[in-house]
C-alpha positions as CSV (number, residue, x, y, z in Angstrom):
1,X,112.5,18.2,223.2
2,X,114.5,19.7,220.2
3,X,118.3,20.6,221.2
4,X,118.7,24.2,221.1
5,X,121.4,25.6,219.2
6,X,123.0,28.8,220.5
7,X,124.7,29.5,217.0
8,X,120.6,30.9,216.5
9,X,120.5,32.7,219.2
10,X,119.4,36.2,218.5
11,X,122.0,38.8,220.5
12,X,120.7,42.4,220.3
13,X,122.7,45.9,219.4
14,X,122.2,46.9,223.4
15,X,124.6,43.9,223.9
16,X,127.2,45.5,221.5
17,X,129.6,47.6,222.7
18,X,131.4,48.3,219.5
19,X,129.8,52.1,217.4
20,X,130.3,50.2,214.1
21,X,128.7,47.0,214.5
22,X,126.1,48.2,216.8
23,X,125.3,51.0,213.4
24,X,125.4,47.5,210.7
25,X,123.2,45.6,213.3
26,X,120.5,48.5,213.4
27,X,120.4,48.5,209.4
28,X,120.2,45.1,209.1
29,X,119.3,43.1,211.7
30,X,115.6,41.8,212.6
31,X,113.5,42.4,215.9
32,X,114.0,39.7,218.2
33,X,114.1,39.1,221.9
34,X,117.8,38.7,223.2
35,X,118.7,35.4,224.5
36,X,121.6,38.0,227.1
37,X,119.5,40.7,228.1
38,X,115.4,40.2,227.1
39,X,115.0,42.9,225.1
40,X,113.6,43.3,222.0
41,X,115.7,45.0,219.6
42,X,117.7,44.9,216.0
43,X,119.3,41.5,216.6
44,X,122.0,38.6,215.0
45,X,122.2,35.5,215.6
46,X,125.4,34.2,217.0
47,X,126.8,32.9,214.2
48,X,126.1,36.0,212.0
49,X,128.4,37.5,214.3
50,X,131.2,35.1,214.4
51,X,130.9,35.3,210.4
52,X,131.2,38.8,210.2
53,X,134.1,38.9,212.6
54,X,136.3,36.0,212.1
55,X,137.1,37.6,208.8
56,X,138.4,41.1,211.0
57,X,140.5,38.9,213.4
58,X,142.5,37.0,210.6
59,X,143.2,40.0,208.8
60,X,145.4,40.7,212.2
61,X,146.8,37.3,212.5
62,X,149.2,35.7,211.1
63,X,149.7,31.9,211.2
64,X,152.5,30.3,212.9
65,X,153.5,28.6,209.8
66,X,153.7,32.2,208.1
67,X,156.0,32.9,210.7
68,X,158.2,29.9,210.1
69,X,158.4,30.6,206.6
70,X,159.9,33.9,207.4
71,X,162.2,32.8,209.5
72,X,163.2,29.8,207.5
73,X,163.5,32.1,204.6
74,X,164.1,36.1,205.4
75,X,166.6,35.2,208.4
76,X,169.3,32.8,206.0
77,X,169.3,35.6,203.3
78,X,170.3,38.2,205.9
79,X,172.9,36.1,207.3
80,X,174.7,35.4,203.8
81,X,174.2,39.2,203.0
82,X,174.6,40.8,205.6
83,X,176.1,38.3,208.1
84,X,175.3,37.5,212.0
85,X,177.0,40.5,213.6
86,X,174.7,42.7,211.3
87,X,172.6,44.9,212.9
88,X,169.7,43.8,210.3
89,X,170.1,40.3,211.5
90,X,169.9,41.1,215.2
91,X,167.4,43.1,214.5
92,X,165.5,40.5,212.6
93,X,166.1,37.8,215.2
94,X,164.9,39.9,218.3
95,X,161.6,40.6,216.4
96,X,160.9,37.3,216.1
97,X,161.1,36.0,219.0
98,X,158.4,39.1,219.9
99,X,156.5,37.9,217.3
100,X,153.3,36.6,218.7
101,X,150.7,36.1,215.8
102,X,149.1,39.1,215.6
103,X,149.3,41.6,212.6
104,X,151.5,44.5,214.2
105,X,154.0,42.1,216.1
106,X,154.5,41.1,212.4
107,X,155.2,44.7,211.0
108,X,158.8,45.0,212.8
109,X,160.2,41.7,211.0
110,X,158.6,42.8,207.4
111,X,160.3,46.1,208.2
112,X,163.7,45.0,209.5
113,X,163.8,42.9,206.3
114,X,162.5,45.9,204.0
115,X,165.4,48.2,205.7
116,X,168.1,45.4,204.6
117,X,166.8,45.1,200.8
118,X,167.0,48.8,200.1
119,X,170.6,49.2,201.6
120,X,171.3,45.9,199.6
121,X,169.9,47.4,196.3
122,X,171.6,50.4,196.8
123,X,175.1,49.4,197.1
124,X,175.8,50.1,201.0
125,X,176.7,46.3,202.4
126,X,179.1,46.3,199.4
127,X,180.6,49.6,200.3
128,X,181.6,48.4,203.6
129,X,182.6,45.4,202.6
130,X,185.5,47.4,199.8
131,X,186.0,49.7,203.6
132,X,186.9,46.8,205.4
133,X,188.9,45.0,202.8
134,X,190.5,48.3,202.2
135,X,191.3,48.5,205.9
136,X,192.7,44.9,205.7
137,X,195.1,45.4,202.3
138,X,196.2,48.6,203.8
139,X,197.7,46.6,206.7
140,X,199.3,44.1,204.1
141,X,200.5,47.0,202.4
142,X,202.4,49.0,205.4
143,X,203.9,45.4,206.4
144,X,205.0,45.4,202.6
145,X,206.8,49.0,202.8
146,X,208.0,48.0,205.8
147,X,209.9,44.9,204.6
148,X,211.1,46.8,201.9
149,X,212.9,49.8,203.7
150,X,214.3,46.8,206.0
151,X,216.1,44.8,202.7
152,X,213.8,42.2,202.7
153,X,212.6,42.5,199.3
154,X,211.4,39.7,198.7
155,X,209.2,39.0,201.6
156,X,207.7,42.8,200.5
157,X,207.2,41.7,197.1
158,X,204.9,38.7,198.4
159,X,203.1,41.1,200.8
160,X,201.9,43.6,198.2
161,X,201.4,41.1,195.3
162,X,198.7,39.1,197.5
163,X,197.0,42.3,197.9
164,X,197.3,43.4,194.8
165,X,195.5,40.0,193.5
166,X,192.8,40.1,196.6
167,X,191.9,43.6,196.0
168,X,191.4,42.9,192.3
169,X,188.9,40.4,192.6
170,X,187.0,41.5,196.0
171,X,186.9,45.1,193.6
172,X,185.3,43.1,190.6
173,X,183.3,41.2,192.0
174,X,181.7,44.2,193.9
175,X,180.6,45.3,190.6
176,X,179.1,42.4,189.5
177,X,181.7,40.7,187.6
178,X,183.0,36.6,187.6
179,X,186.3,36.0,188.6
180,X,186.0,32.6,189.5
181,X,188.5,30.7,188.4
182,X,189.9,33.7,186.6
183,X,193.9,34.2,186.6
184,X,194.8,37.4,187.2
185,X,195.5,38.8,184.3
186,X,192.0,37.9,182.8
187,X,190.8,40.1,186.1
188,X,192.6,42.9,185.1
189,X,191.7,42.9,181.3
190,X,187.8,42.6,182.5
191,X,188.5,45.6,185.0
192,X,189.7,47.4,181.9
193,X,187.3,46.7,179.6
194,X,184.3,47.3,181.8
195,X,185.8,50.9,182.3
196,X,186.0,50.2,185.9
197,X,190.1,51.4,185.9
198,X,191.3,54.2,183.2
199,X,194.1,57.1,183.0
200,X,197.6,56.2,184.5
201,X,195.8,53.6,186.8
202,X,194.9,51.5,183.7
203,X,198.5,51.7,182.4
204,X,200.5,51.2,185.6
205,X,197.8,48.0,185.6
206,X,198.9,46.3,182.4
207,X,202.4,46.0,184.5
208,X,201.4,44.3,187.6
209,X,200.4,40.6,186.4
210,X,203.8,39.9,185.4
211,X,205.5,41.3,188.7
212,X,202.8,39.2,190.6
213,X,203.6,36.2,188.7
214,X,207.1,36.8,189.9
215,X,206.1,37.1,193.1
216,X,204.6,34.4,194.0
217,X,206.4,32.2,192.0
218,X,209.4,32.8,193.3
219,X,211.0,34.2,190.4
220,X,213.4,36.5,193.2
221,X,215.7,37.5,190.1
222,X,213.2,38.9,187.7
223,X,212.3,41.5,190.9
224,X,213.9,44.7,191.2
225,X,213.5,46.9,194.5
226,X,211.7,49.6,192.6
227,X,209.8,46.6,190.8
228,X,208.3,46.0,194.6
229,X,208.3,49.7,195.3
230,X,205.9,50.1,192.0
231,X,203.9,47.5,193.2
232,X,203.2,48.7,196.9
233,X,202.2,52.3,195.5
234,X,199.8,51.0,192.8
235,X,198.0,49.2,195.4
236,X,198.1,52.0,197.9
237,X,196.5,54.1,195.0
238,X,193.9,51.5,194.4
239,X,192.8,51.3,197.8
240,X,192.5,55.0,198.2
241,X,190.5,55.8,195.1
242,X,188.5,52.1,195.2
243,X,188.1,51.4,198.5
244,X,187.6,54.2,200.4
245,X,184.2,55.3,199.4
């Protein structure tokens, strides 16, 4: 006695509950009894119907190697950017581990991750990061002036010189220029030249590498009060107009 195969078995459109399958079914299938209910109707076999659906349900699946590939790629580049505080990287995470194969469990992560590239490309995470650092010279900068009105020049001049340097290089580097291993007054003539500083700024700028130098070298005698003074409200005017945005 042959073995029957059940991939052959007819199923008829009465079985079908779906309006779109039942309506290809009627076009296309052949009159045969079916092997579920008897009757004779527009039929497939089984295995027309796993062919014409298997295609539907991978469409809405994704595989679990997919997923780890976004993961091992998406979730690293949001961390660097953005870093693990972010809410794009929270985000991110917490739709993952939702993430259960199919198609719409998928959209949130490919959305999360779309959200994070257009405020990368338009300048926002580097906007708060010139905010924060702002926030961060400006406390450098009051300690500075505070030192200062106290006598204690020197400590001042070391205060506001740091920032000075730090704020430089954060600010160029925000607009896309290398400063690595860049002293500062290379920094400052690339600032210049790239038209990123102008006006009075741009002047008072030409001043401040040597004052740094002095600074931080130690040089005490070559540092007036109103040396440090001029140094404290250039960098108090660079914050405000660079890194308040």
């Amino acid at each position: 006695m042959a073995q029957r195969n059940f991939n052959d078995e007819p199923i008829c459109v009465e079985c079908i509950g779906d309006a779109f399958l039942r309506e290809e079914i009627q076009e296309t299938g052949g009159a045969a009894a079916c092997s579920i209910c008897g009757t004779v109707a527009p039929s497939w076999a089984a295995r027309q119907y796993a062919a014409r659906i298997q295609p539907l349900l991978a469409s809405r699946f994704v595989r679990e190697s997919q997923r780890d590939e976004m993961l091992a790629s998406d979730l690293p580049e949001l961390e660097a950017v953005f870093g693990e505080d972010s809410p794009h990287y929270k985000n991110f995470s917490e739709a993952y581990t939702r993430c259960n194969g199919y198609e719409i469990s998928v959209l949130p992560l490919k959305a999360v991750f779309a959200a994070a590239k257009e405020d990368f490309e338009g300048g926002y995470v580097f906007n708060v990061d010139l905010r924060v650092s702002g926030e961060v010279f400006g406390d450098f900068v009051i300690l500075a002036r505070q030192a200062l009105s106290e006598g204690h020049k020197d400590v001042a001049a070391v205060l506001a010189s740091a920032a000075l340097e730090d704020a430089l290089k954060r600010f160029a580097r925000a607009n896309n220029l290398d400063v690595h291993e860049k002293t500062m007054h290379d920094i400052v003539n690339l600032l210049k030249s790239s038209g990123l500083v102008g006006g009075a700024q741009k002047s008072l700028l030409d001043t401040m590498p040597k004052l740094r130098n002095a600074a931080l070298h130690a040089e005490w005698n070559k540092l007036t009060e109103p040396d440090v003074s001029s140094i404290i409200g250039f960098v108090e005017q660079f914050l405000l107009t660079k890194f308040s945005a």
